[in-house]
C-alpha positions in Angstrom: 21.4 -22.9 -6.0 20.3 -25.3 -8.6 20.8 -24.8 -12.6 17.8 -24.9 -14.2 15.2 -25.1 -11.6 14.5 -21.4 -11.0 12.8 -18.9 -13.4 14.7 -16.1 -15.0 14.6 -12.6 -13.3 14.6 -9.5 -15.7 14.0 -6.0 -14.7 9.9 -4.7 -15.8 7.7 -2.0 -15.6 4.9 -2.4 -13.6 1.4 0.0 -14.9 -0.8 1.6 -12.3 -4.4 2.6 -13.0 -3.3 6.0 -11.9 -0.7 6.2 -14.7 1.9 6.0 -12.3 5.1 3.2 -13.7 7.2 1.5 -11.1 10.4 -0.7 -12.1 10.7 -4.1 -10.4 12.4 -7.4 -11.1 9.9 -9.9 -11.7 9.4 -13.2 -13.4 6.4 -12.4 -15.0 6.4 -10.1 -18.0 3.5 -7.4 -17.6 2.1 -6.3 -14.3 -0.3 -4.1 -13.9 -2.3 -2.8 -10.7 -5.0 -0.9 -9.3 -3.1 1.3 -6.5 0.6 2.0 -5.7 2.2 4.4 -3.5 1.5 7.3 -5.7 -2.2 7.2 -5.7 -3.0 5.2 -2.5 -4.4 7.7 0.7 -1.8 6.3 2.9 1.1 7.3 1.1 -0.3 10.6 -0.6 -1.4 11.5 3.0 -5.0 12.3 2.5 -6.2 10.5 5.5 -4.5 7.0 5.6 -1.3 8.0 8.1 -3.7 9.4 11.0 -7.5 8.8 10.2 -8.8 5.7 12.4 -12.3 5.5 11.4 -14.1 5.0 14.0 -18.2 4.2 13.6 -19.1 3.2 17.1 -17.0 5.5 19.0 -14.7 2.9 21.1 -12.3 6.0 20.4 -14.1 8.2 22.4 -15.2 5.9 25.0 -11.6 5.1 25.4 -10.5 8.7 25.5 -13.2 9.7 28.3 -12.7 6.5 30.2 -9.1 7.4 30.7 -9.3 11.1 30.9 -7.5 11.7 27.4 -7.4 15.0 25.6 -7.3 14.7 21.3 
């Protein structure tokens, strides 16, 4: 690598909205952000890892057209 072209790397915290702090290396001094895995559905599983939201029921057309229990 080139001296003197890239920007120095130092170990933060990054904020969530939640509360929630997360350490990264970053260039940039403070970081904050809205969702991280602690308060995001996906990861908390409240209905990110299986829900498929469906409003005009391709599921179920699917599912019938193919003979497919749930």
């Amino acid at each position: 690598m080139k001296k003197g072209i890239h920007p120095e790397v130092k170990l933060i915290t990054v904020k969530c909205a939640c509360g929630a702090e997360h350490k990264f290396y970053s260039s940039r001094e403070n970081i904050r952000i809205d969702v991280c895995s602690s308060c995001h559905p996906f990861y908390k599983g409240s209905g990110g890892a299986g829900l498929i939201v469906d409003t005009e029921g391709r599921i179920e057309k699917f599912r019938k057209k193919y003979n497919l229990e749930q």
